[in-house]
N, C-alpha and C positions, 0 to 999 in steps of 0.2 A: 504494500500500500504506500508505502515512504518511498519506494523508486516512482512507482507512476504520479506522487506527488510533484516527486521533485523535477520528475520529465517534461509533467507541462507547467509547471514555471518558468525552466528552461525555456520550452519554447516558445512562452508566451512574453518570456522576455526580449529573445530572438526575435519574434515578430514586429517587437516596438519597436525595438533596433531600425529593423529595417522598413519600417514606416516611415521611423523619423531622419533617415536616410532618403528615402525616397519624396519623401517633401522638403529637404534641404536642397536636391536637385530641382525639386521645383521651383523652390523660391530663386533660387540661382540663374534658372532659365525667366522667370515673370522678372528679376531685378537688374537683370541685363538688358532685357530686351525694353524697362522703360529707361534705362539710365546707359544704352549702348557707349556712351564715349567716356563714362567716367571709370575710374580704374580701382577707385574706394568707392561705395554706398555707405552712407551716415544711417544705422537705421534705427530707429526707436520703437517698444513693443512694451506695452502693460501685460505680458506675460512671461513670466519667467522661463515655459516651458517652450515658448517661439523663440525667445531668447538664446535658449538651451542650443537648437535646433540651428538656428542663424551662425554659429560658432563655428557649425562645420563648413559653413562658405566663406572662401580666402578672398573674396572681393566685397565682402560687409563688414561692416563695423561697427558692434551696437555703440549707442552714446545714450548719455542721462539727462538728457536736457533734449525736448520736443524742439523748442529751437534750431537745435544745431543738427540736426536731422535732416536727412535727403528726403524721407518717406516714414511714414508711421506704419507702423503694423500692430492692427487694434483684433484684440479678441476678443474683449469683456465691456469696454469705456463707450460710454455712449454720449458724452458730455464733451467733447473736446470740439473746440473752437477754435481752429487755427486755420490758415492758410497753406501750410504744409499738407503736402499729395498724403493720402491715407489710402493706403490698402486693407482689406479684410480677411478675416478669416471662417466667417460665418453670414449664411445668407440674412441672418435677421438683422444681424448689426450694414451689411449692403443696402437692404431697404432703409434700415435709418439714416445713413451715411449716403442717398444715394443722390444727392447734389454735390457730393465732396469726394469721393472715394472714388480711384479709377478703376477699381474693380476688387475682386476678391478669391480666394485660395481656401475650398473647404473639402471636405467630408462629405457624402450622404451614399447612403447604404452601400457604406465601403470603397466607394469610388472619387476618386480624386475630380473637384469640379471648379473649371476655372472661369473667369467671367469678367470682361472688361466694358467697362460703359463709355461708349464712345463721346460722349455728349464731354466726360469729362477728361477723357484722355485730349480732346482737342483742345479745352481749357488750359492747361500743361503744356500744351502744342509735343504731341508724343503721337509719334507714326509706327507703331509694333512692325514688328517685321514679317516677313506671308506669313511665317511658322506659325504664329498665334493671332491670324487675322481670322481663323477660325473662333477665337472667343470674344469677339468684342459683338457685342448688344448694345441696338440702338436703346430699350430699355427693359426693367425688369418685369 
């Protein structure tokens, strides 16, 4: 009973792993392609576990001040007022955010779903590249 305990802990560790692998490559592919010419991204996030995750991309750089950030990555904050481009992480917070946020990076039944809103990617003046002209919605 204590091996197949500890088998699927193992793997269910294994799997985060490699979730939060696979959305670190995402976020690297969505922070490229709105920030192609820069060589650092400033990025700011109210969650520690997107935090976590950003770490393992060599061209971001969390910072502790909204301010001084290229892009916000909001998972929980629903109240920030700034002028600063906001990305998401969940579609409720893209419906609230959806005058401000160029789009958003979530989950839903297991499947990785991405979604940019054109209305404010052009506010930004940000032209995605073909590769992800597949996600961009005129709205939600």
């Amino acid at each position: 009973m204590k091996k197949l305990l500890f088998i699927l802990m193992l793997a269910s560790i294994s799997l985060f792993a490699s979730q939060a692998n696979y959305e670190a490559k995402i976020y690297n592919a969505i922070f490229n392609a709105l920030f192609p010419a820069k060589r650092t991204i400033y990025v700011w996030s109210d969650s520690k576990q997107k935090s976590d995750i950003l770490r393992q991309i060599s061209a971001t750089q969390s910072v502790d001040s909204k301010e001084d950030a290229d892009i916000l990555l909001l998972s929980k904050t629903k109240n920030i007022d700034t002028k600063t481009m906001k990305f998401v992480t969940n579609y409720q917070l893209l419906k609230h955010y959806k005058k401000s946020a160029v789009g958003g990076f979530y989950w839903k039944k297991g499947r990785p779903n991405i979604i940019f809103l054109k209305k404010n990617l052009d506010k930004y003046h940000i032209s995605l590249p073909q590769s992800m002209q597949e996600y961009v919605e005129d709205e939600l």
